[in-house]
C-alpha positions, 0 to 999 in steps of 0.5 A: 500500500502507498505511503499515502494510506500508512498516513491515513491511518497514522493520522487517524489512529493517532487522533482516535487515541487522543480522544480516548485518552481524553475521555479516560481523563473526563466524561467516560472515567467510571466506565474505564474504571469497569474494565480494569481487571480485578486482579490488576495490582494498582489502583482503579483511578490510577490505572484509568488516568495512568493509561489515559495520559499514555494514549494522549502522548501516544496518539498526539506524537503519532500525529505530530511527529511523523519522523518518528513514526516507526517507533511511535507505532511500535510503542502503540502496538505494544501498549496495545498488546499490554492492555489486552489483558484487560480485554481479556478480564472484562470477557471473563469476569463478565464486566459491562461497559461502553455497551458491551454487555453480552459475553458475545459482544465482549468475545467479538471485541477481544478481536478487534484488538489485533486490528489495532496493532496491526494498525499501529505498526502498518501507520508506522511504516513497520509493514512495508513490503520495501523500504521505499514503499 
């Protein structure tokens, strides 16, 4: 794919992580609380602010800093691999938020998740077929 598609994506996964990591910080706060995992050793609020910070950074330095999009996307697509556990939890524990509540919608979300790394490391041009691609 050209150049032009990994910016897309770039710019869109990097802007949608802002306004998640903002809504960690703001309106949707309790329903990030929900989906911290039970057995996850830190503070509720702490994990939901903690985390909330990281998606700004990462998402706003996916954006503007696009010399550095290679490592940014390969932070992204490792935070997004650290916080699946989460996904995971909610499934199992069987925990409502932000709609999903069903085992079956919780299930289908869990293979979203892939798609978001594979976006990350794609707007970070670590999926290139050729290096000039």
């Amino acid at each position: 794919m050209s150049s032009a598609a990994r910016t897309v994506v770039r710019l869109g996964l990097g802007a949608a992580m802002v306004g998640a990591g903002v809504l960690h910080l703001t309106t949707h706060r309790e329903e990030f609380r929900a989906q911290v995992p039970s057995w996850f050793p830190l503070d509720e609020d702490f994990t939901v602010i903690a985390s909330g910070v990281v998606e700004i950074g990462l998402g706003a330095a996916f954006v503007a800093l696009p010399r550095h999009q290679r490592l940014v996307g390969g932070l992204l697509a490792a935070f997004f691999v650290a916080i699946f556990p989460g996904n995971i939890a909610q499934y199992a524990e069987g925990v409502d938020a932000f709609g999903l509540d069903t085992d079956r919608a919780r299930l289908i979300r869990l293979f979203f998740q892939p798609v978001l790394v594979l976006g990350a490391l794609f707007g970070g041009g670590w999926l290139r077929r050729t290096p000039r691609d």
